[in-house]
VODOVEX-330911 format. One record per residue (C-alpha): x negated, y, z. Coordinates in pm, whole numbers, plus 50000, padded with zeros to 5 digits. Layout:
<pts>
[pt [X,Y,Z]]
...
</pts>
This chain:
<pts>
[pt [95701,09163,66733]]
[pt [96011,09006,66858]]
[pt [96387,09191,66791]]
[pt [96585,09249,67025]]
[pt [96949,09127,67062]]
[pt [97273,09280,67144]]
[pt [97423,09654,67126]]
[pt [97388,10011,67295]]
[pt [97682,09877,67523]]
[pt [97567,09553,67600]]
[pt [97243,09658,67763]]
[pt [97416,09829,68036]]
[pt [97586,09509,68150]]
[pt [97396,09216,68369]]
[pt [97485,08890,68443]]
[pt [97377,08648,68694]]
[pt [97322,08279,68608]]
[pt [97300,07974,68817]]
[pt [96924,07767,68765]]
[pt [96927,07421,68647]]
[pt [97245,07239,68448]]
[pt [97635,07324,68489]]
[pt [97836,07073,68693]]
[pt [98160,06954,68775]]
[pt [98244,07089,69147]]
[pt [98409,06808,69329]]
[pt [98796,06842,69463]]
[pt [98730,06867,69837]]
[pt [98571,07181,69917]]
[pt [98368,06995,70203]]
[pt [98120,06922,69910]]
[pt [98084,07217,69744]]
[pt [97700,07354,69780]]
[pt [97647,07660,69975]]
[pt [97583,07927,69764]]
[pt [97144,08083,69814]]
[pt [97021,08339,69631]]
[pt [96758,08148,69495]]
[pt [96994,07925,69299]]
[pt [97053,08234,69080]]
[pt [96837,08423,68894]]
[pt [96916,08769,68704]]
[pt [96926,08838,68335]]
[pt [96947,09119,68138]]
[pt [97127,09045,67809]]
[pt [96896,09336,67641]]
[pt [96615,09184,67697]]
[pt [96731,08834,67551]]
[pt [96518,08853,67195]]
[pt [96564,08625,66866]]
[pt [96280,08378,66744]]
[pt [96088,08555,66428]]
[pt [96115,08382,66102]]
[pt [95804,08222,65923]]
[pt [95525,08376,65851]]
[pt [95570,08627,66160]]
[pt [95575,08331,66397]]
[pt [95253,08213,66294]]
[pt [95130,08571,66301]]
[pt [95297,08647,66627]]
[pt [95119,08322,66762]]
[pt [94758,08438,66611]]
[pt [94767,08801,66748]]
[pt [94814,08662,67101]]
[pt [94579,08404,67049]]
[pt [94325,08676,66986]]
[pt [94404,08884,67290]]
[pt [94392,08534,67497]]
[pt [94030,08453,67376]]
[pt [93959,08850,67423]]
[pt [94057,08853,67759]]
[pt [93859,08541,67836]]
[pt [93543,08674,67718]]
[pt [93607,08945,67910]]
[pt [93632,08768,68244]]
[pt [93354,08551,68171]]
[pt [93136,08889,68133]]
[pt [93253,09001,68402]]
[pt [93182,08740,68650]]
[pt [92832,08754,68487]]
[pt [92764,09094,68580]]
[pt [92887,09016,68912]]
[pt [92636,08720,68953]]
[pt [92399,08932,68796]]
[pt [92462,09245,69009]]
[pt [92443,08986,69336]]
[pt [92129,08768,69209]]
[pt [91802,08864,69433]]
[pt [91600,09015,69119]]
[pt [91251,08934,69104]]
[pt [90948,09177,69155]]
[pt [90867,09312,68825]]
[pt [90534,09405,68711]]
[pt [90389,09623,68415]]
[pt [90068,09508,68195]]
[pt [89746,09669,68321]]
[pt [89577,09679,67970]]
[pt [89722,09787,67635]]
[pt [89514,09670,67332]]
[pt [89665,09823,66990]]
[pt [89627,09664,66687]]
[pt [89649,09782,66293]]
[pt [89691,09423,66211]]
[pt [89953,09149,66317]]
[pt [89818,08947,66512]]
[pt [89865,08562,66442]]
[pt [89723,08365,66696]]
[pt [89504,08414,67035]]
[pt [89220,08204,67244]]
[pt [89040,08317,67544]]
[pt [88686,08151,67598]]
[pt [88473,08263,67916]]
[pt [88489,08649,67939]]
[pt [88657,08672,67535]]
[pt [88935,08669,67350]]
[pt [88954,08578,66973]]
[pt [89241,08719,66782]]
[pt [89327,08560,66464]]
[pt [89508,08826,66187]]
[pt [89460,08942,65873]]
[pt [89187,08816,65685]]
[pt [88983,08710,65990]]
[pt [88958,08749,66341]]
[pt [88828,08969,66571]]
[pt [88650,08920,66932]]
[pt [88768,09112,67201]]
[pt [88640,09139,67576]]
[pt [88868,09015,67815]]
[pt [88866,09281,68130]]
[pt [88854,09593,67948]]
[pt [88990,09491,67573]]
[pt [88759,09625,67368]]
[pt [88680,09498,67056]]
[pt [88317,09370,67008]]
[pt [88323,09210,66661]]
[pt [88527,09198,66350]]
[pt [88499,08889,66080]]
[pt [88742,08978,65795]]
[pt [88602,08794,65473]]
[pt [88872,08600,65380]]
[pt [89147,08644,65117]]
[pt [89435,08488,65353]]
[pt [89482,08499,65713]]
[pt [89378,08296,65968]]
[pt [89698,08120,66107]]
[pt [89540,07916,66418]]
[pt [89224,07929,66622]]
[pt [89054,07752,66890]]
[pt [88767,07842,67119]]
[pt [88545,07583,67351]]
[pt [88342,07692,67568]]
[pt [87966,07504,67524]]
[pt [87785,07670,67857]]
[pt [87614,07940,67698]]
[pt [87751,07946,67359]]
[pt [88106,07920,67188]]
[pt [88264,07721,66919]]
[pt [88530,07904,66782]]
[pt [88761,07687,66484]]
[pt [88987,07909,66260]]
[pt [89231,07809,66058]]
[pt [89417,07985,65735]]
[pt [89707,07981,65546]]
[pt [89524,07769,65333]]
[pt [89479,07505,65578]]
[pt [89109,07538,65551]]
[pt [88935,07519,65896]]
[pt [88547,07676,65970]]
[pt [88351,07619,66231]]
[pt [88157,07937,66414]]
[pt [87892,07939,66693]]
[pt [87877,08273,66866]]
[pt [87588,08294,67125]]
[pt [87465,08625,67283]]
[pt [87488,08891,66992]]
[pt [87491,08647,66744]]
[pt [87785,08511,66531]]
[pt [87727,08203,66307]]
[pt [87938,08006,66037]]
[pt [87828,07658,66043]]
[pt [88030,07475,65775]]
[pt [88387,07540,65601]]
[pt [88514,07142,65686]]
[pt [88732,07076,65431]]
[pt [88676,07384,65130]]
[pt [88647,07196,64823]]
[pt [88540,07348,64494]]
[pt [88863,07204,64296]]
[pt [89179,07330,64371]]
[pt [89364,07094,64282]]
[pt [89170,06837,64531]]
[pt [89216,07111,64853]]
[pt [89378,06937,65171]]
[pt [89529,07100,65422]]
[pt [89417,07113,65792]]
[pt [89724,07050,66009]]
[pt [89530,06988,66384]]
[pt [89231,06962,66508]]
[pt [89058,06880,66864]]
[pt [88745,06907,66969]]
[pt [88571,06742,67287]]
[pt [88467,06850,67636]]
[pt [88137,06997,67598]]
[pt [88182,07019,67234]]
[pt [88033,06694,67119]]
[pt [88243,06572,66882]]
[pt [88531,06737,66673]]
[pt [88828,06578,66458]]
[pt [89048,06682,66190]]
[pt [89342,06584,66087]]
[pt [89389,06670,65698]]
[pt [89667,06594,65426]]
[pt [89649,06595,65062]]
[pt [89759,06404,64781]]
[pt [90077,06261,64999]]
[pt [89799,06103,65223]]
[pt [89735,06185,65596]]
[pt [89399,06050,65793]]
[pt [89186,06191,66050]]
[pt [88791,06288,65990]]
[pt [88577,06295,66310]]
[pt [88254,06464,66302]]
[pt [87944,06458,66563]]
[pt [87872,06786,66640]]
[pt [87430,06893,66665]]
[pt [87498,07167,66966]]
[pt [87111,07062,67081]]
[pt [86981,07185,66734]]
[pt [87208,07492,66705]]
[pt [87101,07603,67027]]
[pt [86753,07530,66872]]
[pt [86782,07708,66606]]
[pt [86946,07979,66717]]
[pt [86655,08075,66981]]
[pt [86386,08013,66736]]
[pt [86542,08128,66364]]
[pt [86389,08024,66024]]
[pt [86428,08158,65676]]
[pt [86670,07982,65436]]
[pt [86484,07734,65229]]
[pt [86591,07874,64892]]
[pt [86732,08205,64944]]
[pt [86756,08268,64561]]
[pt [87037,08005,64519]]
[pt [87333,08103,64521]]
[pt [87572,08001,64720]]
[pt [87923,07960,64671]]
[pt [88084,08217,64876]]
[pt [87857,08555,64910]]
[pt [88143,08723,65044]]
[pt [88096,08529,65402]]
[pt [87708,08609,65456]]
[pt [87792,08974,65365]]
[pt [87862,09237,65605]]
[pt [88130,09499,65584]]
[pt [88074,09861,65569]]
[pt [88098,10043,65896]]
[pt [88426,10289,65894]]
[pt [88599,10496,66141]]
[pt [88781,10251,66238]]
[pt [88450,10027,66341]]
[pt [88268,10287,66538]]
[pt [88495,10247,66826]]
[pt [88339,09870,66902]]
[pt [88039,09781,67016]]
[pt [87786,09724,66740]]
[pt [87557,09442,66936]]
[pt [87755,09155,66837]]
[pt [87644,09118,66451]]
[pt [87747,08827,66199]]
[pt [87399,08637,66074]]
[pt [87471,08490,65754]]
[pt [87084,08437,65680]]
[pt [87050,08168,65927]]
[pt [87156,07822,65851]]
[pt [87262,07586,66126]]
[pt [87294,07180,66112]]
[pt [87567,07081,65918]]
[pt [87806,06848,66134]]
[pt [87755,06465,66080]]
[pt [88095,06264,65941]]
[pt [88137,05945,66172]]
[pt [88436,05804,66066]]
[pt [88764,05845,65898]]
[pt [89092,05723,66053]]
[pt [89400,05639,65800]]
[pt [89766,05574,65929]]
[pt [89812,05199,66085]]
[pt [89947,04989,65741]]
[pt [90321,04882,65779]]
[pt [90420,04550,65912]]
[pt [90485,04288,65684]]
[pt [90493,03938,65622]]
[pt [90184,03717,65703]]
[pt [89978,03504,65505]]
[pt [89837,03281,65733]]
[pt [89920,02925,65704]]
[pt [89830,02842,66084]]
[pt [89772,03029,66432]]
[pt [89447,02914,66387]]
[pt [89393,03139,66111]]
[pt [89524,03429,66312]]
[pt [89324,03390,66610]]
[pt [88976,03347,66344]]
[pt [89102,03698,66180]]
[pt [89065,03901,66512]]
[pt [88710,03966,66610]]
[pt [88697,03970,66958]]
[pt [88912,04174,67123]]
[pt [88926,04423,66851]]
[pt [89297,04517,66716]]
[pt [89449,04318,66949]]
[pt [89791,04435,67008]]
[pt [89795,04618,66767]]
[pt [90102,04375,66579]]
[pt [89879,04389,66258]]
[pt [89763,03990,66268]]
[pt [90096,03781,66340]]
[pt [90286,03447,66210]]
[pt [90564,03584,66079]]
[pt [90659,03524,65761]]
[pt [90821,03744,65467]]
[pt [91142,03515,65496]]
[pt [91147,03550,65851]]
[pt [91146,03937,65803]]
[pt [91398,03871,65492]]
[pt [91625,03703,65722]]
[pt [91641,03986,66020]]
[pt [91717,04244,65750]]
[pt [92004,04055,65595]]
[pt [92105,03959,65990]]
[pt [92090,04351,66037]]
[pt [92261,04457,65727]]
[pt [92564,04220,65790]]
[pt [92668,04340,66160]]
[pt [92644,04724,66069]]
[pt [92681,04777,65713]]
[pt [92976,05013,65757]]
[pt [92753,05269,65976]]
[pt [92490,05273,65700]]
[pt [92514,05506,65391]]
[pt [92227,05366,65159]]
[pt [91937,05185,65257]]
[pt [91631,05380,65416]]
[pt [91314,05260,65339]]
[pt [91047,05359,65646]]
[pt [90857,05643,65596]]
[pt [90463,05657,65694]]
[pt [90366,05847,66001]]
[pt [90301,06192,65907]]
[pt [90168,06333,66219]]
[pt [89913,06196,66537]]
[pt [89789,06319,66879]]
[pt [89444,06243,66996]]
[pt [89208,06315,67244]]
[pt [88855,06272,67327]]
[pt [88808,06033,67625]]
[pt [88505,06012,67910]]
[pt [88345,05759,68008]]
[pt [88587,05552,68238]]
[pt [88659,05231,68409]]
[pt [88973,05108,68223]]
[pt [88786,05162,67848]]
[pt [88500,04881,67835]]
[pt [88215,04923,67609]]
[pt [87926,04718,67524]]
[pt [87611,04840,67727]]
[pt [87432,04907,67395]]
[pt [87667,05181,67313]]
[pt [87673,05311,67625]]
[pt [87577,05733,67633]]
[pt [87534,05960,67882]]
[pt [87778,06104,68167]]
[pt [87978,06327,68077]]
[pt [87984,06267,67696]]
[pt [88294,06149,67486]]
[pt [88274,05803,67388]]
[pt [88645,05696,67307]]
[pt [88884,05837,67088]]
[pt [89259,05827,67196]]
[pt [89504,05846,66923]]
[pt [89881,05748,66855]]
[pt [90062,05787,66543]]
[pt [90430,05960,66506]]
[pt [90660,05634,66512]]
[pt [90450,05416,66650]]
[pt [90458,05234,66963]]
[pt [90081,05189,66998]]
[pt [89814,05372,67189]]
[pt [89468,05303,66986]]
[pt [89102,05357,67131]]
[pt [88789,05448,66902]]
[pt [88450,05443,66937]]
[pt [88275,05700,66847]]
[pt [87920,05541,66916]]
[pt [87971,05426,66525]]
[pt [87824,05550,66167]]
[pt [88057,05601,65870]]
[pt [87904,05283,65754]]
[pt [88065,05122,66004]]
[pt [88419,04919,65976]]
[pt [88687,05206,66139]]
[pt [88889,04875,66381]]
[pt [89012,05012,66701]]
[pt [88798,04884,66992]]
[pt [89136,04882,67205]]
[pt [89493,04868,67193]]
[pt [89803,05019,67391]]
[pt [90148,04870,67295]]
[pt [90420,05059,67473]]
[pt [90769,04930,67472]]
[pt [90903,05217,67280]]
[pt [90740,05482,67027]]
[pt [90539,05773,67159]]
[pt [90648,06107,67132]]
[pt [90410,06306,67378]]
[pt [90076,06225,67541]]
[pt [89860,06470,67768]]
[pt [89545,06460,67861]]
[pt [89408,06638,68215]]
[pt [89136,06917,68114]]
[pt [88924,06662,68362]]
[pt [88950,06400,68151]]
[pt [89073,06203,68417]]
[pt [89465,06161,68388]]
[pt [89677,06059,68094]]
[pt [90003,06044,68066]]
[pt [90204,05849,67749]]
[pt [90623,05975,67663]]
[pt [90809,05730,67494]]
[pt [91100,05806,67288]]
[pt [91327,05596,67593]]
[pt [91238,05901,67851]]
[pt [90952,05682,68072]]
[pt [90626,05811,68145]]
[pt [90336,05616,68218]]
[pt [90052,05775,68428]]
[pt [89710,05643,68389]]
[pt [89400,05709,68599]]
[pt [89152,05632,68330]]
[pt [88840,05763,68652]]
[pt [88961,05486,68831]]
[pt [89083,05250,68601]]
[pt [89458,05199,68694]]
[pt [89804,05290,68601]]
[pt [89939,05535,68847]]
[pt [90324,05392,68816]]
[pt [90592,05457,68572]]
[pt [90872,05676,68613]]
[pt [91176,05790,68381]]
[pt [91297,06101,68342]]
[pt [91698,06143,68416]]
[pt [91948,05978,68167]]
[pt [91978,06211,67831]]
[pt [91648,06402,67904]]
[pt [91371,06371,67636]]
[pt [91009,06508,67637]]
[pt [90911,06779,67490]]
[pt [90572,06899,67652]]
[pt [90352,06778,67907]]
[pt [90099,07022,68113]]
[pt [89853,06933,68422]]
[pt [89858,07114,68743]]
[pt [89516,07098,68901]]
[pt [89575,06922,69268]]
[pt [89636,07164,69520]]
[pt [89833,07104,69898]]
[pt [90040,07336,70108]]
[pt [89796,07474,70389]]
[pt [89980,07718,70639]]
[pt [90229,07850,70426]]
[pt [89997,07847,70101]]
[pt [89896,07709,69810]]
[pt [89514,07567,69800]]
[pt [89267,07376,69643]]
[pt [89102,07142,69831]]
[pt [88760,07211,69839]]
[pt [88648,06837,69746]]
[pt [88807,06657,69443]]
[pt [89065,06468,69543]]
[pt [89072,06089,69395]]
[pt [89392,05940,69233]]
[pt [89594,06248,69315]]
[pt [89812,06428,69002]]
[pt [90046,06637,68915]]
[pt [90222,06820,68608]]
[pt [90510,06942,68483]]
[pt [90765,06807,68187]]
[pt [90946,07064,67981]]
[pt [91249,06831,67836]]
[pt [91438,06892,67475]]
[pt [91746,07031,67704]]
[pt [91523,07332,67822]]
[pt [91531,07138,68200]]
[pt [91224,07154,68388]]
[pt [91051,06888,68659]]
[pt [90774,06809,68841]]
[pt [90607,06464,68853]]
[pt [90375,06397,69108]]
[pt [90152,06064,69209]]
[pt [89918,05955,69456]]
[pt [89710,05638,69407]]
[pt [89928,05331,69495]]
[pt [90174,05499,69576]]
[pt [90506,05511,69328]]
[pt [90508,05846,69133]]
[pt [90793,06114,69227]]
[pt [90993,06311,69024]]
[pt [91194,06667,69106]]
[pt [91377,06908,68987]]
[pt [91221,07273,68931]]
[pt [91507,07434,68661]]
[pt [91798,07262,68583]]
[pt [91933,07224,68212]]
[pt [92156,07563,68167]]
[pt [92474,07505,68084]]
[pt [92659,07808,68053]]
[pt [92344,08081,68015]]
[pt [92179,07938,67731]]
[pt [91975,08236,67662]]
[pt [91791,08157,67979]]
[pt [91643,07841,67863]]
[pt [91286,07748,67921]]
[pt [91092,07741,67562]]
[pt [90744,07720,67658]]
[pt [90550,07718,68032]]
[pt [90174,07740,68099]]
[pt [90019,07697,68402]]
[pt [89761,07927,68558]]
[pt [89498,07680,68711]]
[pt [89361,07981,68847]]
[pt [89617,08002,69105]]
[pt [89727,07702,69293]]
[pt [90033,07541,69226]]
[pt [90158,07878,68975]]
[pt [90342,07842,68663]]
[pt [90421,08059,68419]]
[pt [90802,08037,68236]]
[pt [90885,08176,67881]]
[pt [91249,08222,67813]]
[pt [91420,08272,67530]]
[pt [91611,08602,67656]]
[pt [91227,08721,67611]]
[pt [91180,08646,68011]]
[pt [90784,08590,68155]]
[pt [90778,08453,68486]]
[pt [90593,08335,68756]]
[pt [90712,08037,68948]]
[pt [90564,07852,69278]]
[pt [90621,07491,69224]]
[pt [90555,07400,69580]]
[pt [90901,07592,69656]]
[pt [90991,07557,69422]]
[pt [91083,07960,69346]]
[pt [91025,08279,69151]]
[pt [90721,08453,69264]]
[pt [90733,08771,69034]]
[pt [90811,08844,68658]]
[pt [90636,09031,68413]]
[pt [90740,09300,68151]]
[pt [90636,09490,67876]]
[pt [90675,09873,67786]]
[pt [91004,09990,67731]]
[pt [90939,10061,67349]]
[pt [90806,09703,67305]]
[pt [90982,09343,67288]]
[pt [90916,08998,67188]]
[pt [91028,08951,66849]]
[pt [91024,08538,66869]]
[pt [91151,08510,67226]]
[pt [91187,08120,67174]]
[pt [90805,08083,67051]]
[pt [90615,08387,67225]]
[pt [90248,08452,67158]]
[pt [90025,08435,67448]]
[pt [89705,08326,67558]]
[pt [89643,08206,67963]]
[pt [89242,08189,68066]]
[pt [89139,07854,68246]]
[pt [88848,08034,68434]]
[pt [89048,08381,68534]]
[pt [89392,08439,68686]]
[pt [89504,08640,68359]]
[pt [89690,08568,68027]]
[pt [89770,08768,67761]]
[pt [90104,08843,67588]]
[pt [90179,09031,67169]]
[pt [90425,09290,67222]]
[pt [90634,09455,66900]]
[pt [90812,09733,66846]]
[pt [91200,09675,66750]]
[pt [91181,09938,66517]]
[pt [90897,09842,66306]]
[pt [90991,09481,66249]]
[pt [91178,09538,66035]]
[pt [90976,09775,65801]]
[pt [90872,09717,65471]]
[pt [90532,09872,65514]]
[pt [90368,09616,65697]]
[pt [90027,09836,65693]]
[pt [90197,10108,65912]]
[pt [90300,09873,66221]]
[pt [90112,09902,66498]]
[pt [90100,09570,66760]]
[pt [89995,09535,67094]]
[pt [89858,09281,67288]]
[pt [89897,09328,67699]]
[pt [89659,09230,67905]]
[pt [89808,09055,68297]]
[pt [89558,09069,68563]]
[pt [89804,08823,68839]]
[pt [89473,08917,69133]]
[pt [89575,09289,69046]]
[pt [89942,09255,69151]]
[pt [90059,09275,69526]]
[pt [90221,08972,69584]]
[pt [89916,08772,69448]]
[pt [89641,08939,69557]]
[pt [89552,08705,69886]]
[pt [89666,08387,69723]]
[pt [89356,08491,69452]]
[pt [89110,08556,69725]]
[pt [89192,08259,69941]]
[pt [89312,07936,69742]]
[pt [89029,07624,69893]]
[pt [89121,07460,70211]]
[pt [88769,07417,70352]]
[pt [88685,07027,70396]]
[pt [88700,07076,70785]]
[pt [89014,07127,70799]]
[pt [89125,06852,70545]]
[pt [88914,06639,70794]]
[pt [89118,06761,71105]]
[pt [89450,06793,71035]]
[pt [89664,06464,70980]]
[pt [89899,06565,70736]]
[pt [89593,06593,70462]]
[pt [89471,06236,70571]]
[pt [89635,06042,70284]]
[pt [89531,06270,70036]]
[pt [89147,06210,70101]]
[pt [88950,05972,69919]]
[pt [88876,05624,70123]]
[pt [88505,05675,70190]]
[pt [88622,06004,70372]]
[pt [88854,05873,70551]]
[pt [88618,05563,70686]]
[pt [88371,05846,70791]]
[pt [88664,06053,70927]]
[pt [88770,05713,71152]]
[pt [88430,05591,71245]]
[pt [88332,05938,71370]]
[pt [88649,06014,71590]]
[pt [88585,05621,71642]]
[pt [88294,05712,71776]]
[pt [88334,06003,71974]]
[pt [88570,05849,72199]]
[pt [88349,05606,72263]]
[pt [88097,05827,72332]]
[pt [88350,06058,72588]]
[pt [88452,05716,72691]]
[pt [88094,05623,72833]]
[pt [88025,05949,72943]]
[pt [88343,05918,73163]]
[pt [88206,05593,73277]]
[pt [87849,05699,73385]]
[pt [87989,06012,73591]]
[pt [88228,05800,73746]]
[pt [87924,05554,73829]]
[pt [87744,05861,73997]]
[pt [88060,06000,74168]]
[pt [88021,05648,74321]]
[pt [87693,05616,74406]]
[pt [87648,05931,74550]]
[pt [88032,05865,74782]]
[pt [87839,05524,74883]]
[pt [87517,05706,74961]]
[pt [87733,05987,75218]]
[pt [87946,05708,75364]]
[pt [87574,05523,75445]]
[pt [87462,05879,75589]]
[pt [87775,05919,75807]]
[pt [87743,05570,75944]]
[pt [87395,05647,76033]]
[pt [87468,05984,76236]]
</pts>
């Protein structure tokens, strides 16, 4: 886009001119430079060109702009298909199982040898090796959005949730499949709240809710009767008044058989006519109130307001005084007015994460209250925004007053806490990046440790214990004491491994780095398969499943669907990994049919992954405990096994070097006697 200067006639000439600026040569030709070839260069005069007038330029400027940023792009794919092209690929590996689906499925749980799919209306019950579907419950006007299953022994609980936020409670034991009570299904409208999470304990003795309505937010926790279900169950009665009728007919109704039902197996049937115990409310749990100015006119007063140790910590009973508080917020104001817009008043928490806690050494209860092994007793919660870690009794009546029994303060708010499916480890995330580790079996912190500068948490999951025997990943056969690990998924997509052993200071390492340039191979979820030692399954958001060894740390294998199917929210994929088997399962979707109007005529898949099916996996399935004989023998495992093992371990090698010790001694006493006994023999002869 540039013209060219000069004529027809001019082109055909050249000139040569000197580099760099014109001088004066000096009058003794002693000084005059030699002339080099490099000091000239050649021009063409027809290929001198004139600068474009406005708004060509700027056009001129644009255009090669554009072929500047093409050409990068270009290089930069490039040397990704060349990195790509050289990267060792990972063994892929096809689904063994394909379960097709008329509905959408919403959400998934896997309990013993089932899986519950929520969808449409309902949810159905599927069994887990061969996916076939057992039972169908579709009696609802919305669908179910959430579900969990817990696994009572013999029986199941299994808690959906719909769009309506309205959460039931089921009890499905043998061929039988029982509602128990719709928790928070009101009659007016207008007074519905919403069911945003729920938990329920190990064992499935107690179960909590947290509900919102009305701008209001607390948490209801119920006492569940699993003795008199079971009861019940085994020895049915009639309903007292049959005749009444009861608000929602539609539930204790069962649905026509179609074509479409035949293909299941008909022993699994819904009883409606049998009514089980109702769960009993035990307390209700509101947001901690704000803190504000006191009241109290001494410290005496304050001390005489908290009952024992109740609430302590908890910042609620203080000295400080509204002017004090006045003061800090004009002090505040003052030094950084300019960054602030308007004043923001604090908002209440609107969210909280709790868990149900054993029996343990570090939370004290009076011996009254005390209930059997193995039974919650505490409730765990912390609020979103608050520093503070609250226990809860749940050895209480909803007579009771609802004070914590124990406090937590941590030095910054709480974003993330995990509980191990032991109910042994717990581990708090502060807003700062530093973890604390608890061993609530034991009754002592297990260290603190921060994650690296700009990293935040996101999730928290527990690795069951496992060591590196021969080459392999194995349980030990005999729990290990004071021994943890799990894994941190950070806001940045990075990935690490924390790992602590009793007094010792907890460890930290790297497993993925944050990407930097390949963002669409960021980590958005991870599960691990406690199945297999020391195996963790990654979720990317290029749609990615695979299997990494954290011991390695390395990718095993990955896994892939069909050709014709995709995930169709890579960055929050549906799946659902069993605790008991070394299998998850994954919702596939068609490309195509995503985006169809008809939503009756898409058909969904969910894939069933058997990892003890696959090559590479196959012996670390069979042969993942390191028998207790060896833990005993070989030194490296010494540390690792608890102290009374190790004192038997000592005093037993102790003593059988003494005992090879006196051995030695007594044959060397005979090999004397008997030398002393020839010597007197020769002397004699």
């Amino acid at each position: 886009m540039s013209i060219p200067r000069g004529s027809q006639v001019q082109k055909r000439f050249s000139s040569f001119m000197r580099k760099g600026l014109l001088e004066v040569p000096s009058p003794t030709e002693k000084d005059w430079p030699k002339d080099d070839e490099d000091d000239y260069v050649f021009v063409d005069l027809g290929q001198e060109v004139d600068s474009l007038p406005q708004p060509y330029r700027m056009i001129n400027k644009m255009v090669n702009l554009l072929f500047d940023k093409c050409w990068e792009v270009i290089q930069e794919r490039d040397a990704l298909r060349d990195v790509e092209f050289n990267r060792t690929q990972p063994t892929t590996y096809p689904p063994l199982v394909e379960s097709k689906l008329n509905k959408m499925p919403n959400c998934m749980a896997i309990s013993q040898d089932y899986v519950f799919i929520g969808g449409a209306k309902g949810f159905s019950i599927y069994n887990l090796y061969n996916a076939k579907r057992i039972y169908i419950w579709e009696k609802l006007k919305v669908d179910v959005t959430s579900i969990w299953a817990t696994d009572l022994g013999n029986e199941i609980l299994i808690a959906p949730v719909d769009e309506t936020g309205i959460a039931r409670l089921f009890y499905f034991y043998k061929d039988g499949l029982f509602l128990i009570k719709a928790i928070n299904e009101v009659d007016d409208a207008s007074k519905q709240t919403t069911c945003i999470k729920m938990e329920i304990s190990q064992g499935g003795d107690f179960a909590a809710f947290l509900l919102q309505g009305a701008g209001d937010i607390w948490l209801d926790v119920y006492k569940l009767p699993k003795e008199s279900w079971l009861k019940e169950v085994e020895h049915p009665q009639p309903a007292l008044n049959p005749k009444k009728k009861a608000r929602q007919p539609q539930l204790n109704t069962l649905e026509p058989v179609t074509s479409e039902n035949l293909e299941m197996d008909m022993n699994v049937c819904f009883r409606g006519d049998i009514k089980l115990s109702l769960p009993v409310h035990i307390m209700k749990i509101k947001p901690p109130k704000p803190v504000t100015g006191t009241t109290f006119k001494s410290p005496l007063e304050v001390f005489a307001k908290v009952e024992d140790y109740y609430g302590l910590g908890s910042g609620q009973n203080h000295f400080i005084k509204d002017s004090q508080w006045e003061q800090l917020a004009a002090i505040f104001l003052a030094s950084h007015q300019k960054y602030l817009d308007k004043e923001w008043e604090e908002e209440p928490p609107s969210m909280a994460t709790f868990h149900f806690l054993l029996p343990s050494r570090i939370i004290t209860m009076p011996v009254e209250v005390k209930g059997p092994s193995g039974v919650a007793c505490v409730l765990g919660i912390h609020w979103a925004g608050s520093h503070n870690f609250f226990f809860y009794s749940l050895h209480r009546t909803l007579k009771d007053k609802v004070d914590p029994e124990g406090v937590w303060p941590c030095a910054a708010p709480i974003v993330v806490s995990q509980l191990s499916c032991t109910c042994t480890f717990l581990v708090l995330a502060c807003e700062d990046g530093v973890l604390t580790l608890w061993d609530l079996a034991e009754g002592f912190p297990l260290g603190v440790i921060a994650l690296p500068k700009g990293c935040s948490c996101q999730s928290i999951h527990f690795l069951k214990y496992f060591l590196v025997h021969e080459g392999q990943n194995m349980y030990p056969e005999s729990p290990l004491k004071s021994q943890m690990k799990c894994v941190v998924l950070c806001t940045d997509s990075s990935l690490y491994l924390v790992t602590a052993k009793g007094t010792q200071g907890p460890t930290i390492s790297v497993l993925v780095e944050r990407p930097i340039k390949h963002l669409d191979e960021a980590i958005c979820a991870v599960a691990p398969v406690l199945a297999l030692p020391g195996m963790l399954l990654i979720f990317g958001k290029n749609g990615s499943v695979q299997l990494m060894d954290v011991a390695k740390p390395q990718i095993i294998c990955a896994f892939v669907l069909p050709r014709t199917y995709h995930l169709a929210v890579p960055w929050k994929p549906l799946f659902a990994v069993s605790v008991q088997h070394p299998c998850f399962l994954l919702r596939g979707d068609h490309p195509d049919e995503i985006e169809s109007d008809d939503t009756k005529d898409i058909q969904n898949s969910v894939f069933y992954f058997n990892l003890e099916a696959y090559p590479l996996l196959e012996n670390m399935a069979r042969n993942h405990t390191i028998p207790e004989t060896d833990m005993t023998e070989n030194t490296a495992f010494a540390q690792v096994l608890p102290l009374e093992k190790r004192c038997e371990s000592f005093l037993q090698k102790r003593f059988q070097k003494l005992e090879k010790k006196v051995k030695e001694q007594e044959h060397w006493t005979r090999f004397r006697r008997y030398s002393l006994l020839l010597q007197r023999e020769n002397f004699r002869k």
